[in-house]
Structure formats: C-alpha cells, structure tokens
C-alpha positions as CSV (number, residue, x, y, z in Angstrom):
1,X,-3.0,-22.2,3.5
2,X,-4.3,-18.5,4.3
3,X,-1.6,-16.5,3.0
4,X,-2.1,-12.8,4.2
5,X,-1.9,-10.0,1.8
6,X,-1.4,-6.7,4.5
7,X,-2.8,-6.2,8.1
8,X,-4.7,-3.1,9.4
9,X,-5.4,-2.3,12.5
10,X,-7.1,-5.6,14.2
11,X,-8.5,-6.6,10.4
12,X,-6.1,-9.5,8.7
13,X,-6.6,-9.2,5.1
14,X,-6.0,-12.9,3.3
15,X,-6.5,-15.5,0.9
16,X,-7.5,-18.6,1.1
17,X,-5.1,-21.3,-1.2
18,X,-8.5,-23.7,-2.2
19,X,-11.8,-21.4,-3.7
20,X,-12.7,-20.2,-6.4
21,X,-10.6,-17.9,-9.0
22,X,-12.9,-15.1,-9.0
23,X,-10.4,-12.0,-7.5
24,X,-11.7,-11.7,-4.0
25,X,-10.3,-10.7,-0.4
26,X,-11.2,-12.2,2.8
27,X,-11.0,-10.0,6.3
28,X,-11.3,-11.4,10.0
29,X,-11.2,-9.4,13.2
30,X,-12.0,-10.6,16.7
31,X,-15.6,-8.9,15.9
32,X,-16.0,-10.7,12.8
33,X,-15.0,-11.4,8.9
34,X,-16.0,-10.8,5.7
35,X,-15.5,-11.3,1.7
36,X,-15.6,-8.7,-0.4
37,X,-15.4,-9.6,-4.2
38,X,-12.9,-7.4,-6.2
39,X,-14.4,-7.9,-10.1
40,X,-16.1,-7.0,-11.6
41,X,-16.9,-4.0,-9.0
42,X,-15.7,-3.9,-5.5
43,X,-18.6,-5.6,-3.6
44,X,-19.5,-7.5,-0.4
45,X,-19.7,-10.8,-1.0
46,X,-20.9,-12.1,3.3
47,X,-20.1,-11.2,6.1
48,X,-20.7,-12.1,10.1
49,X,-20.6,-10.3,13.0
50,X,-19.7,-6.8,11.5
51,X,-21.2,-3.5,11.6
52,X,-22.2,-1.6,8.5
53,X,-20.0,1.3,9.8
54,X,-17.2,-1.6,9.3
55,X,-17.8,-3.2,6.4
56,X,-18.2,0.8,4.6
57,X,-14.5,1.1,6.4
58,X,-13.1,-2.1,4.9
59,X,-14.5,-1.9,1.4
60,X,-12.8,1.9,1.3
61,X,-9.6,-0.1,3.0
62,X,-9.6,-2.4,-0.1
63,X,-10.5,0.5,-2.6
64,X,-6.9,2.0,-1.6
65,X,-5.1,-1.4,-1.6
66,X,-7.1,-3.0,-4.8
67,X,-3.8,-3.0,-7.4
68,X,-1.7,-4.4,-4.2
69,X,-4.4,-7.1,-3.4
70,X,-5.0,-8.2,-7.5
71,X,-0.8,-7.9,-8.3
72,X,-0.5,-10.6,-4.9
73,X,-4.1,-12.7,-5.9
74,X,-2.1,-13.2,-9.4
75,X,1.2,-14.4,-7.8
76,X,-0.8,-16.5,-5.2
77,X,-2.8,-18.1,-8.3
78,X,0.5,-18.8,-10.0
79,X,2.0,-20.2,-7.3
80,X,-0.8,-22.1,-6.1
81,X,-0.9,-23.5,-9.5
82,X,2.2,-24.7,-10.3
C-alpha cells in the first residue's frame, strides 16, 4: 500500500505501508523519485532521475507541507499498526 499524502503539479507525494519508522516522504514524477527524510532535519535521503533544480523545489515543497506530512505519517503508523 502507497497511500498518498497531497499531489503537486506532476510530483505524487506518498508513503509506503512496509519501511522503516523513521518520518520520511517519498516523491515520483514521470522524470523521476526521491526520499527525503523529515527528522531529524529535512534531508535527501536518494533520489533518481531528478535535477538538483528539482530536488531544491521539492525539499522547499515539503518545508511548507512538513506538519501536514508528520500529522498523516502518524495516522498512517497507527493505522498501519493496528
């Protein structure tokens, strides 16, 4: 399960249901994805196929959505959990 959090432009924001618990937010385009963790800074975790002109766009993308992402990685965890 890859539940999205919020879309932007052609970049799908999501989770996905099985990793790790560290707060993190995958992206995918047609171009390419990425991973940016969200704790203990906002930082790029890997990426493919992306431009650095991107990646600087989606990290300030997630910078604006970062309470909306960790409030919906929290009720995804809970749910995913119970």
């Amino acid at each position: 399960m890859s539940p999205t959090v919020f879309k932007e432009g052609k970049y799908r924001f999501h989770f996905f249901s099985k990793e790790e618990d560290r707060i993190h937010i995958h992206i995918v385009s047609p171009d390419g994805e990425a991973k940016f963790w969200l704790e203990p800074i906002i930082s790029l975790a890997n990426y493919s196929g992306l431009s650095k002109k991107e990646l600087n766009f989606l990290q300030k993308i997630i910078e604006r959505h970062k309470n909306e992402i960790i409030k919906k990685w929290e009720k995804h965890l809970k749910t995913r959990n119970n």
